[in-house]
C-alpha positions as CSV (number, residue, x, y, z in Angstrom):
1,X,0.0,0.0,0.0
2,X,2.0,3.7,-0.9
3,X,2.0,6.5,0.9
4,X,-1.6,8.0,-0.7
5,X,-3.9,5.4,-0.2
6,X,-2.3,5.1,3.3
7,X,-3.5,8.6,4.1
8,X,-6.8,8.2,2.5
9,X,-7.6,5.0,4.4
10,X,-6.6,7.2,7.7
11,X,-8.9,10.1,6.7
12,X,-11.7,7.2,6.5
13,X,-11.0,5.4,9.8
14,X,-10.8,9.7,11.6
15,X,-13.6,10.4,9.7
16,X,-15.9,7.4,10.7
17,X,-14.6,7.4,14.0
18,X,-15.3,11.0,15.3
19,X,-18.6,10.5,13.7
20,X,-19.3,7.7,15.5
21,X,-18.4,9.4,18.8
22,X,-20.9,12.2,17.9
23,X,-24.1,9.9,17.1
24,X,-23.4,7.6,20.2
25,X,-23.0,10.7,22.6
26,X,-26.7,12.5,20.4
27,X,-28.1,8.6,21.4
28,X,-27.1,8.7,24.8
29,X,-27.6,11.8,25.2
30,X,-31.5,11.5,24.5
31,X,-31.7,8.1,26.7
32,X,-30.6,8.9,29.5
33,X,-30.4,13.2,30.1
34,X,-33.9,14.6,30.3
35,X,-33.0,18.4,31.3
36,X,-29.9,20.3,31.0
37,X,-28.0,23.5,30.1
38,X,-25.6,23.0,27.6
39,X,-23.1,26.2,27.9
40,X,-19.8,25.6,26.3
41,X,-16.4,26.7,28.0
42,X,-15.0,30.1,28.8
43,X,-13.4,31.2,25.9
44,X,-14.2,27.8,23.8
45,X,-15.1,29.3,20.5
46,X,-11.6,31.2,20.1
47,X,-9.4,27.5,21.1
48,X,-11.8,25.6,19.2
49,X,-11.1,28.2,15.8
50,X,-7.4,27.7,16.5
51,X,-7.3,24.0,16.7
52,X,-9.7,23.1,13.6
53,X,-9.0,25.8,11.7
54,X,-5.8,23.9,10.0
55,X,-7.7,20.4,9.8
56,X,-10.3,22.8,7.7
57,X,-7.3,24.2,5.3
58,X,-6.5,20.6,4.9
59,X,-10.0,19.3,4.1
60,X,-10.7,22.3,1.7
61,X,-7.7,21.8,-0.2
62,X,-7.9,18.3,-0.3
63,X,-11.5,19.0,-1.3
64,X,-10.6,21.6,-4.1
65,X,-7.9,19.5,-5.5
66,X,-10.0,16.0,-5.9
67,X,-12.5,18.0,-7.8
68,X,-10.1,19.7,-9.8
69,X,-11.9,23.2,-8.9
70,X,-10.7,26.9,-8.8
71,X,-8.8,28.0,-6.3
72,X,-11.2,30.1,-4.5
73,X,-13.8,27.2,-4.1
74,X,-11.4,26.2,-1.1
75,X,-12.6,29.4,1.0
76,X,-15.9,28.3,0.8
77,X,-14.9,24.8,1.5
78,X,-12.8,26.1,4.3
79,X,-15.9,27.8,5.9
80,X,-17.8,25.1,5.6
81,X,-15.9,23.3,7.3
82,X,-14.5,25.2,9.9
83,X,-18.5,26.0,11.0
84,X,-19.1,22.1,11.0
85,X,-15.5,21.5,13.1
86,X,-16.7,24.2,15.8
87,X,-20.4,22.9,15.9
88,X,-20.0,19.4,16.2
89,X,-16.6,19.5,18.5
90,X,-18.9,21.9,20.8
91,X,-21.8,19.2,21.3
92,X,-19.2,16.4,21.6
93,X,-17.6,18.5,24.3
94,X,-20.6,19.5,26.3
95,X,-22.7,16.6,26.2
96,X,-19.5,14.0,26.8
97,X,-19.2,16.5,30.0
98,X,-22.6,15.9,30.8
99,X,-22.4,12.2,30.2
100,X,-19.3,11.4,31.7
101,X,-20.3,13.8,34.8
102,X,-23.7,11.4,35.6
103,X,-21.0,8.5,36.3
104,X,-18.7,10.5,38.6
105,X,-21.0,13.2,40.5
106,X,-23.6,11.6,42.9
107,X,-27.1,13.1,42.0
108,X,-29.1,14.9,44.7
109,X,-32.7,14.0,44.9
110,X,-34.8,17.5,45.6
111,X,-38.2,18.9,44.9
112,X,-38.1,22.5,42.9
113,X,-41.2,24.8,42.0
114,X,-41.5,25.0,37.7
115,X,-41.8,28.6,36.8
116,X,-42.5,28.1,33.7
117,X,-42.6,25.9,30.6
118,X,-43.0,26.8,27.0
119,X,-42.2,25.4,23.6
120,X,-39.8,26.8,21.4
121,X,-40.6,27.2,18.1
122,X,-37.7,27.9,15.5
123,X,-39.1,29.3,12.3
124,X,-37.4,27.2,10.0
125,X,-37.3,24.2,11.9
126,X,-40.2,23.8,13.6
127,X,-41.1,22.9,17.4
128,X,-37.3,22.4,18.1
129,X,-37.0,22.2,22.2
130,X,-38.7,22.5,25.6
131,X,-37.4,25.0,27.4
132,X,-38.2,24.7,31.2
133,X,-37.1,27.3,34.3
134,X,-36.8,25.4,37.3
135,X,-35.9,27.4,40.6
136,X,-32.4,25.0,41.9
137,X,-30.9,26.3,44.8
138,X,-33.0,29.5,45.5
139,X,-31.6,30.3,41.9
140,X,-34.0,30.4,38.4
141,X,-32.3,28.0,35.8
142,X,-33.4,27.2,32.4
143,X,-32.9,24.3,30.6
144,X,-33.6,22.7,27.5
145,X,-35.4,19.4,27.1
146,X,-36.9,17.6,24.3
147,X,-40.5,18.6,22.7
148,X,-42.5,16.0,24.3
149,X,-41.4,17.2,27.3
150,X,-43.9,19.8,27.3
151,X,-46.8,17.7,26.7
152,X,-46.0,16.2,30.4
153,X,-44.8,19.2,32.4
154,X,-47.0,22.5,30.9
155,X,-49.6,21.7,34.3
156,X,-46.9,21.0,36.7
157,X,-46.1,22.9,39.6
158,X,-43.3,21.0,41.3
159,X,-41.1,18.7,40.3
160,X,-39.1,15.7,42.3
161,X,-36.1,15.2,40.6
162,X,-32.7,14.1,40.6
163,X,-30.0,16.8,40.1
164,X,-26.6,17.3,38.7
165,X,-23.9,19.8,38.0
166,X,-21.4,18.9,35.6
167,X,-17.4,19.8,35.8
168,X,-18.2,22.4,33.4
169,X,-20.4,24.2,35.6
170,X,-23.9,22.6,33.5
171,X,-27.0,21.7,35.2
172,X,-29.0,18.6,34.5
173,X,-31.5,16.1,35.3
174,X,-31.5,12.5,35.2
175,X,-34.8,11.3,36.5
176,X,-38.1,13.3,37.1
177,X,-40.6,11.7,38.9
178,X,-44.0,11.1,37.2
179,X,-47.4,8.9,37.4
180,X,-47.3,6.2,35.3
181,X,-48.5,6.8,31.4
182,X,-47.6,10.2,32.1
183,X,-44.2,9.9,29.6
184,X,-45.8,7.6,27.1
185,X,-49.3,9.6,26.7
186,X,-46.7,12.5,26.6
187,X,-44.9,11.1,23.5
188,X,-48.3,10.2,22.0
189,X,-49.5,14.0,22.3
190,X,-46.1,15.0,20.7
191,X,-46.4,12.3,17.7
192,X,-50.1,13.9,16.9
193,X,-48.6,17.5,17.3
194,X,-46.1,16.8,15.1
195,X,-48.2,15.1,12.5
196,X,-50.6,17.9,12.5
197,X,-47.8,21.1,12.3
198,X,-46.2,19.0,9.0
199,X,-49.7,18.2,7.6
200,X,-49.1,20.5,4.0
201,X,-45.8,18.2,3.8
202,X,-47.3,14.6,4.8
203,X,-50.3,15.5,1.6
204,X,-47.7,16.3,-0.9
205,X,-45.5,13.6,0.0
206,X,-48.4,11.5,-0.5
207,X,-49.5,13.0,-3.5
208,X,-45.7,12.9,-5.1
209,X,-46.2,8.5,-4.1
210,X,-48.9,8.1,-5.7
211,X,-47.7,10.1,-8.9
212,X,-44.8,8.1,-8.8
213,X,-46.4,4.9,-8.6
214,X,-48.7,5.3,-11.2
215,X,-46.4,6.8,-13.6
216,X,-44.2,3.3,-12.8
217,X,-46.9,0.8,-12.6
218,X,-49.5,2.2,-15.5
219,X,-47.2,4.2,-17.7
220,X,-44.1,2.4,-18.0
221,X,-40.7,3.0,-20.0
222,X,-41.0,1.3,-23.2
223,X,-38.1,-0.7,-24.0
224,X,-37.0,-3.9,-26.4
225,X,-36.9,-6.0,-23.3
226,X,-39.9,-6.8,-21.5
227,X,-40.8,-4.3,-18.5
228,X,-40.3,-5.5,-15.2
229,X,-43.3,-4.9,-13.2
230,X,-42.1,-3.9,-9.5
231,X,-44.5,-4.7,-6.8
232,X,-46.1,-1.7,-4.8
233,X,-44.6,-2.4,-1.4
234,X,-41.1,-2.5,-3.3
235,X,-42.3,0.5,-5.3
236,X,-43.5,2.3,-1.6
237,X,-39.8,1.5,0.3
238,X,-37.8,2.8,-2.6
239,X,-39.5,5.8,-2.9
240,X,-39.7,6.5,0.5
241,X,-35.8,5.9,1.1
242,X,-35.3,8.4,-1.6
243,X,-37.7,10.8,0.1
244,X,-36.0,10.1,3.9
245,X,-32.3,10.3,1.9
246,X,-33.4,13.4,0.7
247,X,-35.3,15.0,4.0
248,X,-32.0,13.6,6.1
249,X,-29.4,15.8,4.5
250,X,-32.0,19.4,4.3
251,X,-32.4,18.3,8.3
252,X,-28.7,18.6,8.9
253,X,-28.4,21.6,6.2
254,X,-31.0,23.6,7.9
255,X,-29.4,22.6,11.5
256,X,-25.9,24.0,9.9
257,X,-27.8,27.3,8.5
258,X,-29.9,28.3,11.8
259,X,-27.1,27.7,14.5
260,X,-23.5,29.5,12.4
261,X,-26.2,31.8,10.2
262,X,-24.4,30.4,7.2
């Protein structure tokens, strides 16, 4: 193996690696934290832009150079990246903090008055968070929690739960103490919200399917060979991994867009 394809099989195994921290830390994230604050370091951004900011260079170029482009399409590769470096070493950071914090740092079980909980609504995303002001330690604190949360806490006056405080200084909460269904009639109420806020989306969707599938099944390409007829579940999961493919990388566009303002 020479020297090139040794470095490109590195950039793989760096590549799928750090993006293998970053989902397993989102998944455990969501299992097992169900309110925190998620404030980066003092002085994170400027140390964060020092350290990626020559892995960016690196990826631009190489970038620029296996797609034979101008030169100046590397300073928009360069941004790109440099905004995707900061955001994603940022939620590794914090939420590895947080994680790593719930196995070190014995929780403290205490009852605390909700003054207030309300749903925030980003305009190009949607219901994206929970945001709930708990009063910890004679002190107001918000956090941010996941959308169904609202659905179980909007009535609630005072919450028993279990309470951390990470090394970087974060609050969060591993367990709150409900009735039983409360969580699962929460989800439920989420799932019918979220159905009914993307209903304009769920009717073209199903309009583009069903264009689709008769344009495959009743009008198709005429050829020497025989056609193929494909089978409508076939036809369905096809279309709809297109569609998910498709929704999948506008989700993490958009994400990119509304947090650097791209």
């Amino acid at each position: 193996m020479n020297t090139k394809a040794k470095i490109r099989r590195l950039e793989k195994i760096i590549l799928i690696s750090y993006a293998g921290i970053w989902f397993l830390l989102h998944l455990l994230s969501r299992l097992f934290l169900d309110m925190y604050t998620s404030s980066e370091p003092p002085g994170y951004l400027t140390v964060a832009a020092i350290v990626i900011t020559p892995i960016a260079i690196y990826a631009a170029l190489r970038t620029m150079f296996s797609k034979n482009e101008k030169w100046y399409r590397a300073i928009i590769y360069f941004v790109a990246y440099l905004a995707l470096g900061i955001f994603t070493s940022e939620y590794i950071i914090v939420n590895g903090d947080l994680l790593l914090s719930m196995t070190t740092i014995p929780g403290k079980t205490v009852e605390v008055p909700v003054l207030n909980v309300h749903k925030v609504i980003k305009r190009k995303l949607g219901f994206d968070h929970t945001a709930v002001t708990l009063l910890i330690e004679g002190k107001p604190i918000e956090m941010e929690a996941r959308p169904y949360t609202y659905f179980f806490l909007k009535d609630k006056k005072v919450l028993r739960i279990i309470s951390r405080k990470s090394s970087l200084g974060n609050n969060y909460v591993t367990y709150i103490e409900l009735k039983g269904g409360e969580r699962g009639l929460a989800r439920w109420l989420h799932f019918k919200d979220w159905l009914y806020r993307y209903r304009l989306l769920w009717a073209v969707l199903t309009g583009f399917i069903v264009i689709i599938w008769i344009a495959i099944v009743w009008f198709p390409v005429k050829t020497q060979r025989k056609p193929v007829r494909i089978g409508f579940w076939k036809t369905m999961g096809i279309v709809m991994g297109i569609l998910v493919g498709i929704a999948a990388l506008l989700y993490a566009a958009l994400l990119i867009y509304v947090r650097f303002k791209l």
